[in-house]
TIKOLZA-404456 format. One record per residue (C-alpha): residue in three letters; x, y, z. Coordinates in steps of 0.001 Angstrom, whole numbers, padded with zeros to 6 digits, always signed. Layout:
ALAXYZ
...
This chain:
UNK-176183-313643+152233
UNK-173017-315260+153306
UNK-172685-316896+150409
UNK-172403-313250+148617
UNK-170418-311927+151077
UNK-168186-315232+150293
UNK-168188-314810+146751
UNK-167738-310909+146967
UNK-164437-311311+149370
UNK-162925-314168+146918
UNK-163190-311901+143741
UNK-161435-308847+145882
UNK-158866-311275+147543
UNK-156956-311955+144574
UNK-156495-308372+143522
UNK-155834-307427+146747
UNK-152691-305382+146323
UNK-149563-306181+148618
UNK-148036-302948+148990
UNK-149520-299814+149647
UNK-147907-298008+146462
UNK-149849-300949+144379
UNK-153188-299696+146432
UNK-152304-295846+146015
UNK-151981-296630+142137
UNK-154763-298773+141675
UNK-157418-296255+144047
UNK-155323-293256+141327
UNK-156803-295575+138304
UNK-160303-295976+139673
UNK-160427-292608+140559
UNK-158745-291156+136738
UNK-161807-293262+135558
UNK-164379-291952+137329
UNK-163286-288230+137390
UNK-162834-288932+133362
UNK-166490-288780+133313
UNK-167140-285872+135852
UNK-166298-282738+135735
UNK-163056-282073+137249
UNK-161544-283419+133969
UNK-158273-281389+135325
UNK-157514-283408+138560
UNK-157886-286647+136373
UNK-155316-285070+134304
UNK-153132-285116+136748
UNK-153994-287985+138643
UNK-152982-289964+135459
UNK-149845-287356+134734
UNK-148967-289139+138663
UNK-149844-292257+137070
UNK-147052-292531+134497
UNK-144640-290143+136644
UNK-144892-293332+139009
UNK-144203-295810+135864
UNK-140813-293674+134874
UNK-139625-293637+138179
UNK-137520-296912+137622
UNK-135928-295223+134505
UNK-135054-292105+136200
UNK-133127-293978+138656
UNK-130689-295069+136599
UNK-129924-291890+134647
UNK-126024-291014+136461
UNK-126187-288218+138881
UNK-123865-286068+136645
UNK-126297-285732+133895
UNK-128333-282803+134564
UNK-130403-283288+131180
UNK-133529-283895+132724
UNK-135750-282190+135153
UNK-138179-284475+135536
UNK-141622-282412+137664
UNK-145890-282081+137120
UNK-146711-278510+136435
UNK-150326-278103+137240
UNK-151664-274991+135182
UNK-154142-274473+132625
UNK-152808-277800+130938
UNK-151076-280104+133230
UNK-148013-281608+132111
UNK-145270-283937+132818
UNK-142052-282131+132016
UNK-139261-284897+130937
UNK-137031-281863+130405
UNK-136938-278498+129093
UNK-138133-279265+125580
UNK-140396-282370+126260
UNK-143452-283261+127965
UNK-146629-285305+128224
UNK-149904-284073+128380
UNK-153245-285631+127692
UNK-155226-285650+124460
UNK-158476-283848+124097
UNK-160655-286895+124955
UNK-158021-286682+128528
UNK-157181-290514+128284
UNK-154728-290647+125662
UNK-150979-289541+126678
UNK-149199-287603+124120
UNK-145644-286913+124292
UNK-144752-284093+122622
UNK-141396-281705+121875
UNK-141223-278562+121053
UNK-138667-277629+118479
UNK-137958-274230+116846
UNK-139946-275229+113779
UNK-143146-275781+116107
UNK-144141-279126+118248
UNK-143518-282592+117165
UNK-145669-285531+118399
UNK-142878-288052+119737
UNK-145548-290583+120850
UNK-149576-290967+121345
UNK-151265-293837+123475
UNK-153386-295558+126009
UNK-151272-297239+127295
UNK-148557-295995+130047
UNK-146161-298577+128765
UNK-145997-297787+125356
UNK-145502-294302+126534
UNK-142767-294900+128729
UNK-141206-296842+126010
UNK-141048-293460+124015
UNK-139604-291634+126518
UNK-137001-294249+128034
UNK-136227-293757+123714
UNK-136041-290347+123796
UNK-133737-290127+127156
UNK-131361-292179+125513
UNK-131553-290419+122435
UNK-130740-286811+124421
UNK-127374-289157+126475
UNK-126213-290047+123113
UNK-126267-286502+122121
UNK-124727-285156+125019
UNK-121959-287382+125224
UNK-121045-286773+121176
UNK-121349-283149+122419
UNK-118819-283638+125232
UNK-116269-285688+122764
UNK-117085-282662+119838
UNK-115654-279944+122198
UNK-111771-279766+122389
UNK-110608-279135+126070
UNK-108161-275999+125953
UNK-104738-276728+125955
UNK-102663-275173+128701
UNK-099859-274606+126278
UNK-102197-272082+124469
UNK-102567-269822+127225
UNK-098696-270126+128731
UNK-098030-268795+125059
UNK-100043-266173+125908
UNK-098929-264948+129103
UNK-095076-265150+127445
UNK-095886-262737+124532
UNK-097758-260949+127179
UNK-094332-260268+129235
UNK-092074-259846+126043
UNK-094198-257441+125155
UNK-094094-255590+128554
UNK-090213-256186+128388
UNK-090211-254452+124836
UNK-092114-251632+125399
UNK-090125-250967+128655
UNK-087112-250766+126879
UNK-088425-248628+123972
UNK-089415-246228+126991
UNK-086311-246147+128572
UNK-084838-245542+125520
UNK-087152-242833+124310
UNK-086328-241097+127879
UNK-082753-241597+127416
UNK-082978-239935+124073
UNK-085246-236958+125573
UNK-082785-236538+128330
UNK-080098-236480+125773
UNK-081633-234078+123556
UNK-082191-231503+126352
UNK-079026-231422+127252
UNK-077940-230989+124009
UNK-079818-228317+123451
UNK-079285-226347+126536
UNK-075542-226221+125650
């Protein structure tokens, strides 16, 4: 029996993880697996939604604080899903092992990427986030700044005409005033 117990401890000694976020993602793995089969096919939905939320934490990271593109969160309703922002997500197929990453667009959803495999997935998204900085910075460059000059413009035709139709009022009282006087003569 020691010999088993030898042989047993070998095999787990060099996948022993070293950290305990390797452990906490390898036990999330087993247990996606096994609760693939069962029938809480939901919580393995998630558990392997927290499986590649883990995997895109590294990319995340490096996205600048000052873009507020993304809002990166598991929503755990009727279909859980990994929101990458407001218009894209991943969810799992029908078989729940297969990640696709969809977007939704105003002319219906578009399949951005489909897989097995977490990397390929976050390949597709790391894609598609640089995709959305691109666009946002060509939006940034596309809209003019307003010019100060504009609006000083503005506030000077603003007082000319205040100083215009103040003197077109005193006038028009000086010519009322006139008038009466006239006439009461």
């Amino acid at each position: 029996m020691s010999d088993a117990q030898n042989t047993g401890s070998q095999a787990v000694s060099p996948m022993r993880p070293v950290r305990l976020r390797d452990a906490l993602r390898q036990a999330r793995i087993e247990a996606a697996d096994r609760t693939g089969v069962v029938v809480d096919l939901r919580d393995a939905e998630v558990a392997r939604l927290e499986i590649l939320n883990d995997a895109l934490e590294p990319l995340f990271a490096q996205i600048p604080e000052k873009v507020d593109l993304f809002d990166r969160g598991i929503s755990h309703g009727d279909t859980p899903r990994l929101w990458i922002d407001i218009v894209a997500h991943v969810l799992m197929g029908r078989d729940k092992r297969i990640y696709r990453f969809v977007q939704d667009t105003r002319f219906g959803r578009i399949v951005i990427a489909e897989s097995h495999d977490v990397a390929a997935i976050v390949d597709a998204v790391t894609d598609y986030v640089a995709r959305r900085m691109i666009e946002r910075e060509h939006a940034l460059v596309a809209t003019p700044a307003p010019e100060p000059v504009v609006v000083e413009k503005k506030r000077r035709s603003g007082f000319w005409t205040f100083v215009l139709g103040f003197l077109a009022g005193a006038i028009a009282l000086f010519g009322l005033a006139l008038f009466a006087t006239l006439r009461n003569l």
